[in-house]
N, C-alpha and C positions, 0 to 999 in steps of 0.2 A: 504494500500500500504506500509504505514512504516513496518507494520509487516513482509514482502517480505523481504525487505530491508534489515534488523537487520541477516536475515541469512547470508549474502555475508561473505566472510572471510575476515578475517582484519588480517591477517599474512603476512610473508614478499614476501610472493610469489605472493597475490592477489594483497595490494597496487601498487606496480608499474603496473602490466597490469590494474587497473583500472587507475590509474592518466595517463597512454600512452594513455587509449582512450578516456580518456575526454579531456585532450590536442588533440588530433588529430581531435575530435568532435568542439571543441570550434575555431581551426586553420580555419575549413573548411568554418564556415555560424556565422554571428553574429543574428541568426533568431531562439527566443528559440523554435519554434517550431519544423522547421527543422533540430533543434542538436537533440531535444528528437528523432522524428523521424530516425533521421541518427543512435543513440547509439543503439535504438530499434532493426534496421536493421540490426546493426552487432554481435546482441546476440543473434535476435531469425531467421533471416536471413530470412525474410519478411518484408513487410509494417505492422506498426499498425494497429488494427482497430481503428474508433472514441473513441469507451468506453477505451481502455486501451490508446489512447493518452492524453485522459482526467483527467486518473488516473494518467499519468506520470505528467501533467501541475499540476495537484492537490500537486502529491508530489514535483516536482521543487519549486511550490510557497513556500509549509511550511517550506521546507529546504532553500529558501533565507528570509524568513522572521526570519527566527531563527540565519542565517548569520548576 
């Protein structure tokens, strides 16, 4: 999953729409599930399935443990 990750662009035009919707994700459910699921929804514009919501908790946990 990190490997996905590492493409996102990190220039000045991608940072702010991602920090807009992780604030907007984080504003809505204090329920990590239900942010992944929500962030999910509004990039791939469906529900997850189980396996890639599993992938998303996977990578959530390693990114706050490294937080």
């Amino acid at each position: 999953m990190r490997k996905y990750w590492a493409g996102i662009r990190k220039d000045k035009i991608a940072k702010p729409v991602l920090c807009e919707l992780a604030a907007r994700v984080l504003a809505g459910n204090s329920n990590v599930d239900e942010q992944l699921t929500a962030v999910f929804r509004l990039a791939a514009r469906r529900s997850p399935s189980d396996a890639e919501l599993a992938a998303l908790r996977e990578f959530h946990s390693g990114e706050l443990e490294a937080f």
